[in-house]
C-alpha positions in Angstrom: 96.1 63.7 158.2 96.5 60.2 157.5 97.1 58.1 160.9 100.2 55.9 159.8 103.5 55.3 161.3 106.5 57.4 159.5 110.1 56.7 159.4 112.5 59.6 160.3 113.6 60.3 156.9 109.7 60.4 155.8 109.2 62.6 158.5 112.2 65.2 157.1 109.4 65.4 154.1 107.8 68.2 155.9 111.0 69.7 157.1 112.3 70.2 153.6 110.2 72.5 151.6 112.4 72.6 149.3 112.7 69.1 147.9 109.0 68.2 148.6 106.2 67.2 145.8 102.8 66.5 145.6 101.1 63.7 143.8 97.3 63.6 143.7 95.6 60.1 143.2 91.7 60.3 142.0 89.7 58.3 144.1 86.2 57.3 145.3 86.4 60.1 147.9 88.2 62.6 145.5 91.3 63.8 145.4 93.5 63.1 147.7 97.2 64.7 147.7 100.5 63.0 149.1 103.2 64.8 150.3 106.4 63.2 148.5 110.4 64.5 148.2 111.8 61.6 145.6 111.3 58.5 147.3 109.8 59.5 150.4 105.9 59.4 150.8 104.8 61.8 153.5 101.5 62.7 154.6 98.4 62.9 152.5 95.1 64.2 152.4 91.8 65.0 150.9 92.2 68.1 148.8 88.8 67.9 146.8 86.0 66.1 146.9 84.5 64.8 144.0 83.6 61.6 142.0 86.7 61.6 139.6 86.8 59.6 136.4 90.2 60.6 135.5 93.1 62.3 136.0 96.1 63.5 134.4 98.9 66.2 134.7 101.2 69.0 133.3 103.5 71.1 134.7 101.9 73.2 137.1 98.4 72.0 136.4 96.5 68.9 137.1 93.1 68.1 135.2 90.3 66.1 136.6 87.3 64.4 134.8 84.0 63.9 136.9 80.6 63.4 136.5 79.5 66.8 137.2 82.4 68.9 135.2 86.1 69.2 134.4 88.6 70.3 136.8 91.6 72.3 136.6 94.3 72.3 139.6 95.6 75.8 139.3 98.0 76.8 142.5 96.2 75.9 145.1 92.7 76.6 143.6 89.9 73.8 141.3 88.5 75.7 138.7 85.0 74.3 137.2 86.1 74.9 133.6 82.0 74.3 131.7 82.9 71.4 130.0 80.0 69.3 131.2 79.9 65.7 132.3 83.5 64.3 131.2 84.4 60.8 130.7 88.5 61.5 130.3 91.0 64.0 130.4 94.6 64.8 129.1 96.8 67.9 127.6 97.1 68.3 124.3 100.3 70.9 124.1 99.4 71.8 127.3 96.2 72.9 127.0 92.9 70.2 128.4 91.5 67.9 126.0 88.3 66.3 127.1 85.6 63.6 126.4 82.3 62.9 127.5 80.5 59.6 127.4 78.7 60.3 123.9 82.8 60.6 122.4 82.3 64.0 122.3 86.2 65.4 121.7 87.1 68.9 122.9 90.2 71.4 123.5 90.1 74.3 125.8 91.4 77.3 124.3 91.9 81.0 125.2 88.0 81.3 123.6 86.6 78.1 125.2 86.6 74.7 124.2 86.5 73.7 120.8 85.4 70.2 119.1 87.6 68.1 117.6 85.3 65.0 116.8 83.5 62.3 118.5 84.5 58.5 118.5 83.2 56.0 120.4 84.4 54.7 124.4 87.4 57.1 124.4 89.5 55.7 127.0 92.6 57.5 127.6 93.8 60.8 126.0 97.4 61.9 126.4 98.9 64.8 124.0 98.1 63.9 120.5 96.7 60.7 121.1 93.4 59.0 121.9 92.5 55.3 122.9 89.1 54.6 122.1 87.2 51.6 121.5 88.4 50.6 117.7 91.8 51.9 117.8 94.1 55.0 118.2 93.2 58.4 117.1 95.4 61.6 116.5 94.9 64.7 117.1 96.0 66.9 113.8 94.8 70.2 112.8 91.7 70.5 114.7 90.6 67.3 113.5 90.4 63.2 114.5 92.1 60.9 112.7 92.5 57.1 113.0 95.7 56.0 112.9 95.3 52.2 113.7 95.2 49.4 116.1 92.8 47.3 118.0 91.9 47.0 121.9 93.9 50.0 122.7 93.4 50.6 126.3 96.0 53.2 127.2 98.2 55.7 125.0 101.8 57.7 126.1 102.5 60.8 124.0 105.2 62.8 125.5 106.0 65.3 123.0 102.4 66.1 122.2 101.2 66.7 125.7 104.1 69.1 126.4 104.0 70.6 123.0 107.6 69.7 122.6 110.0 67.7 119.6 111.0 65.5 122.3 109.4 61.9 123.6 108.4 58.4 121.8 104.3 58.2 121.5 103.3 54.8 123.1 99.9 52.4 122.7 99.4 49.8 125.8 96.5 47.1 123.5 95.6 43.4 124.4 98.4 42.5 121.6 101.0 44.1 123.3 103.1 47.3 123.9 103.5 49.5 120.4 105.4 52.3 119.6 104.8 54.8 116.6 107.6 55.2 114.1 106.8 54.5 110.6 103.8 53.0 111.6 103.3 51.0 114.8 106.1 49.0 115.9 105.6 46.1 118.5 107.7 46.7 121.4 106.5 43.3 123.2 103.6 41.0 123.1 101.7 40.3 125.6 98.2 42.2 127.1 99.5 45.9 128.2 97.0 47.5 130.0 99.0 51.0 131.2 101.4 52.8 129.6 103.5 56.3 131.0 106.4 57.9 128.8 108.9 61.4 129.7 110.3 63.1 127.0 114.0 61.6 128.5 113.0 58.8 127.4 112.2 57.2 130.2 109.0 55.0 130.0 107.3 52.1 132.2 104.1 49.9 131.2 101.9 47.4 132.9 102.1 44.0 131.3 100.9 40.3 132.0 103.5 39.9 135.1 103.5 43.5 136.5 105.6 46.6 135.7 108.0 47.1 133.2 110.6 49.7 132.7 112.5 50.9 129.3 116.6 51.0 130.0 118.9 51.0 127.6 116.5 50.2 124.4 115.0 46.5 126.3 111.7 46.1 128.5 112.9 44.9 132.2 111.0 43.4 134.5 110.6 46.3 137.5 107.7 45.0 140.0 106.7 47.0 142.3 106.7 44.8 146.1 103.3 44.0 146.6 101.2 41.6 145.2 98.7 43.7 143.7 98.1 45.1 140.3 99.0 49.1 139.0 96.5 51.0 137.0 98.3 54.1 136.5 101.5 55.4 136.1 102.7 59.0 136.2 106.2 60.6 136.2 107.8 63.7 137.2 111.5 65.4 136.4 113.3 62.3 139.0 110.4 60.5 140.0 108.0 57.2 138.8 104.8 57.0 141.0 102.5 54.2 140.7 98.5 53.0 141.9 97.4 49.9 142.7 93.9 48.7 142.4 93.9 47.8 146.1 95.1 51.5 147.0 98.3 51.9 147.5 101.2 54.0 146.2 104.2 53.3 145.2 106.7 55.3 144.0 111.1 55.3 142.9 113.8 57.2 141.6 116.8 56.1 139.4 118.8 55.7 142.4 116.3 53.7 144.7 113.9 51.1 145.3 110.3 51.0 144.9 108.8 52.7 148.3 105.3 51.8 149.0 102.4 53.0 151.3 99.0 52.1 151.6 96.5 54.5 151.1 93.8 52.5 151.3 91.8 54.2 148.6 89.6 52.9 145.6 91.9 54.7 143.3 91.1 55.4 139.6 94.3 57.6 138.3 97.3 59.5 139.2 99.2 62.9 138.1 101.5 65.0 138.8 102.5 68.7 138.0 
């Protein structure tokens, strides 16, 4: 357990079961879990060690790239699932979609993994989507196909990771923030280097001055109240959590403020489940 001061409503984290959440942040040491119920950050912990390269979630499973293998969160339990060394992660209708370093693509099935294709530097993967280093790829029957853009550095596709009809696809690029319709769509100028969308809707990115959130159709300013800079985002059914690159946390409902705590981690990613 952490050794940090808690308040008395962080403390009544551990006294309701009920309302309490984990998040799990890849770091240089692993991955380490934190005890959450909405806005409240409770303890946290090491729950595996490993080198992480990435990290990203669906419900009731969390998928970790490393050097060695990739990782599936299952209950309580990591499963080594023979991928081989992995460069990123996501879900692809919930099922894992990896990379290695080479661009190798591949999606675990009930027979193993399959491969899609290879392209070069993937970056991100998220449902249908892949950021790699000329552009955005899609996923679409078994196959790789590029759909556009330059400098693409992170990609949001709701309904494809969750298999569902529901969710706007996102592209965070040096440009700006884009979002697919008939085509790509600028949503805002401006270098975007994170992007994280719900199939509600909701939606938040990392531009030139900090974190922005989608309401009502506009881009808002949200920061978070530190001066340091996010590198992932992550959502969950009420909840927006949020890594910095000096290691702390920082996470907010509809109905509160950003609430922060330092971790004090090197941290890489961040999913839930």
């Amino acid at each position: 357990m952490a050794d940090f001061d808690l308040s008395i409503d962080e403390k009544r984290v551990y006294a309701d079961k009920s309302g309490k959440k984990t998040a799990y942040v890849a770091a240089s040491v692993g991955i380490v879990s934190v005890d959450v119920s909405d806005d409240l950050v409770g303890g946290f912990r090491i729950d595996h060690k490993c080198g992480p390269r990435d990290i990203a979630g669906s419900p009731g499973e969390v998928a970790v790239a490393t050097a060695e293998d990739v990782l599936l969160l299952q209950n309580d339990d990591y499963h080594e699932l023979d991928f081989g060394a992995a460069a990123a992660v996501g879900f692809h209708q919930n099922r894992v979609v990896a990379a290695d370093e080479s661009g190798r693509i591949a999606r675990l099935g009930d027979d193993g993994w399959t491969d899609i294709g290879t392209v070069e530097g993937v970056r991100t993967i998220d449902g249908s989507l892949v950021a790699a280093a000329d552009g955005v790829y899609r996923i679409a029957d078994g196959e790789l196909v590029h759909v556009g853009l330059e400098d693409v550095s992170d990609v949001s596709d709701p309904a494809g990771r969750l298999g569902g009809a529901e969710g706007t696809a996102y592209a965070a690029a040096d440009s700006g923030l884009y979002r697919l319709g008939n085509g790509w769509m600028s949503e805002f100028e401006g270098s975007v280097s994170v992007v994280a969308a719900m199939p509600d809707g909701r939606a938040h990115a990392v531009g030139p001055d900090g974190v922005l959130s989608l309401e009502d159709g506009a881009w808002v300013a949200d920061p978070i109240p530190l001066d340091e800079t996010v590198v992932a985002l992550a959502h969950d059914a009420r909840t927006t959590y949020a890594v910095t690159d000096a290691g702390s946390l920082c996470l907010r409902t509809a109905e509160s403020d950003w609430r922060t705590q330092v971790l004090g981690l090197d941290a890489v990613g961040i999913a839930v489940r």
